[in-house]
N, C-alpha and C positions, 0 to 999 in steps of 0.2 A: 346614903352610904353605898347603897349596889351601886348609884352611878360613880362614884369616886374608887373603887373596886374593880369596874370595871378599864376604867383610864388607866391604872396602873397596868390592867394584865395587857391593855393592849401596848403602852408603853416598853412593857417585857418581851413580848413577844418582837417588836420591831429593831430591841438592841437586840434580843437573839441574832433578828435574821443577817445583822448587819455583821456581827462575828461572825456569823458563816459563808457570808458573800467576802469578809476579807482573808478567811482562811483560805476559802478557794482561790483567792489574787494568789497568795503566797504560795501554794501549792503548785500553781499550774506557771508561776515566774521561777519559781526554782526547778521545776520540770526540762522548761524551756531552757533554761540558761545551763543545764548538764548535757542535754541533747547537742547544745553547740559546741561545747568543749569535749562532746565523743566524737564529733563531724572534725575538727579542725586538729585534732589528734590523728584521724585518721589519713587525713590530706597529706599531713606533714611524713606520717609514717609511707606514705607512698610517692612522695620525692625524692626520700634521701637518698635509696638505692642509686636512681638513674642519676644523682650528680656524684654519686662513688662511682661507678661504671664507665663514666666518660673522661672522666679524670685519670686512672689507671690504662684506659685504651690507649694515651696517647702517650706512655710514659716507652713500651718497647721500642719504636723506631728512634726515636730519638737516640737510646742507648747502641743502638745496631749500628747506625750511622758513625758514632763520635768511635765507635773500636773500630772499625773500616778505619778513620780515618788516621787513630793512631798507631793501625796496624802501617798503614805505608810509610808514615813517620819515621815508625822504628826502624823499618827496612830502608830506610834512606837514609838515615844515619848510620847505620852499619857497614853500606856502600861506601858511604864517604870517609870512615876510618878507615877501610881498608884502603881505600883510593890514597888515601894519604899517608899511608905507611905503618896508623896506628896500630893497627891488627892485621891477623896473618887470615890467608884465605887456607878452607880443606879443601884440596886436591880428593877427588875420588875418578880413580883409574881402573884398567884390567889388572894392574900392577898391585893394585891397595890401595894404601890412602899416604897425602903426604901433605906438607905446607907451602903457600907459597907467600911468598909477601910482594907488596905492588912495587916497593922501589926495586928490584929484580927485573921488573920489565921494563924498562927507562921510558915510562910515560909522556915524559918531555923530548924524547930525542930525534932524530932523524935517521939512524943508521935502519937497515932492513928488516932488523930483526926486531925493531921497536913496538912496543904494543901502545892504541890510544883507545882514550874515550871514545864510543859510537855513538851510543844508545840506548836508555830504556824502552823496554819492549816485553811486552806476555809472550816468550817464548815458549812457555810450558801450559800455556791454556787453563790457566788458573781462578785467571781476573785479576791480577799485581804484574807489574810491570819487574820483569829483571835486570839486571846490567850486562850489556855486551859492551865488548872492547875489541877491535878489530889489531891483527899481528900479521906475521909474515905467513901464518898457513891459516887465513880466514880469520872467522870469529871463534872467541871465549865467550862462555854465557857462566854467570855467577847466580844463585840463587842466595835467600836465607831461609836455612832450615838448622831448627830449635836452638834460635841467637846466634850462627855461625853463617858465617861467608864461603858458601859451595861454588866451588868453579865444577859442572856437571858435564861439559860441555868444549869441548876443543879439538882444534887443526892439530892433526903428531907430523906432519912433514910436507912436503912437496910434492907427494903423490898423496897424499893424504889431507887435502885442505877442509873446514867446516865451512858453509856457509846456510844460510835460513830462506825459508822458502814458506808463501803460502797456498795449501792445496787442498781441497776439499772443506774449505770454511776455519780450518785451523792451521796455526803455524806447524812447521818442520824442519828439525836441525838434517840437516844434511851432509854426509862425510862422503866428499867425491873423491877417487881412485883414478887417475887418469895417464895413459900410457900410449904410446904410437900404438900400437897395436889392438889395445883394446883399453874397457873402460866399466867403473864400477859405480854405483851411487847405493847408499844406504838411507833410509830418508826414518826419523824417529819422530814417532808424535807424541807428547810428553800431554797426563794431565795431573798438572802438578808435581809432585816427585817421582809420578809412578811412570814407566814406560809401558805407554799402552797398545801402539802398535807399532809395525815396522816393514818396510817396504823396500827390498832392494831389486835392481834392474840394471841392466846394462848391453856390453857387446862384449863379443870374444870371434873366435877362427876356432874351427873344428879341425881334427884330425888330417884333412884336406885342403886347410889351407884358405876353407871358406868361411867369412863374416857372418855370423847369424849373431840375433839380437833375443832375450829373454826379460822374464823380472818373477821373482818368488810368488809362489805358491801363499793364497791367504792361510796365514797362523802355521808357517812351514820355514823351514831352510832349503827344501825341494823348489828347481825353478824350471819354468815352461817357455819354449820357443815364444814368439810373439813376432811380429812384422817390422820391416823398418816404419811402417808409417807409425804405428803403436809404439815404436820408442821415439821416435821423435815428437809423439805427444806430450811424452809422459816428462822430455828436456824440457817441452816449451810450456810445461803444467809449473814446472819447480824451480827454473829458472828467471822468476821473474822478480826476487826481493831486490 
């Protein structure tokens, strides 16, 4: 009888051990298998930032570009309404303001007083290119400023002609004054609609009868004597469009 007593307790004791050796399987596989889905949780939460970040980087220039480009679009459509008669250009003068329309200037013609096509050009140092059209007293420069067609820019006569110059890295409208006797130049350097500075020089005869030559004073209407050689710098500086 002990020995048959005894077989059983050892029988007990080795299912014990065997539920405890499978508990701990279970224990330490479900351990494991949480530990990997906190690791791969974690992975994933530290990619997603950098594929959102690289994707919105590349969304501004694109949009910079495509308004550039329908910026001169528009401005070149506007040109060519006017060009054509559909819309009237604003005149901005000393006088005020006024209209003009392009069939007014016989585009097609031949007589003297005919105005043509030139050129686009960044007369006003902007980065956009304007419309000139060349007439009997130089050039017309036309801008567009807030959807309108600016003529900014014009020859008033024959002592009075426009013409475009460039001189110290920027363009300049220039309104030359020209007379036997003497001689005026006004040179405007535009950035964008603003008049930023301005340069006048020339020649005249004093009191005597003598030729002396000058040009303004920087940020002045006050003007200083200067050399024949310093003015015919300053011809061979702005005379070269």
């Amino acid at each position: 009888m002990a020995t048959r007593k005894s077989k059983r307790k050892k029988k007990a004791r080795v299912f014990s051990i065997c539920l405890i050796i499978i508990a701990l399987v279970l224990i330490v596989g479900c351990g494991l298998y949480i530990l990997n889905e906190k690791k791969t949780d974690t992975v994933v939460s530290n990619i997603t930032p950098t594929t959102t970040t690289t994707i919105d980087q590349s969304q501004p220039t694109e949009n910079n570009s495509e308004e550039a480009e329908n910026k001169q679009e528009s401005k070149d459509d506007l040109f060519d309404l006017f060009l054509n008669g559909k819309i009237d250009a604003e005149v901005i003068s000393e006088d005020g303001r006024d209209s003009l329309n392009a069939s007014s200037l016989d585009l097609e013609g031949d007589e003297w007083d005919s105005y043509h096509f030139y050129d686009y050009r960044d007369v006003n140092n902007d980065g956009d290119a304007e419309l000139m059209l060349s007439g009997p007293y130089g050039y017309s420069f036309f801008d567009i400023r807030d959807n309108k067609v600016i003529l900014f820019e014009d020859g008033q006569g024959t002592g009075a002609t426009c013409i475009l110059s460039y001189y110290k890295d920027s363009y300049w409208i220039v309104h030359a004054h020209a007379w036997e006797e003497f001689d005026d130049f006004s040179m405007h350097r535009y950035e964008g609609s603003t008049l930023a500075e301005t340069i006048r020089f020339g020649s005249d005869e004093d009191e005597n009868g003598e030729k002396y030559f000058y040009r303004s004073l920087p940020d002045s209407d006050e003007i200083e004597k200067i050399s024949e050689s310093e003015y015919n710098k300053l011809i061979d500086c702005i005379l070269q469009d």
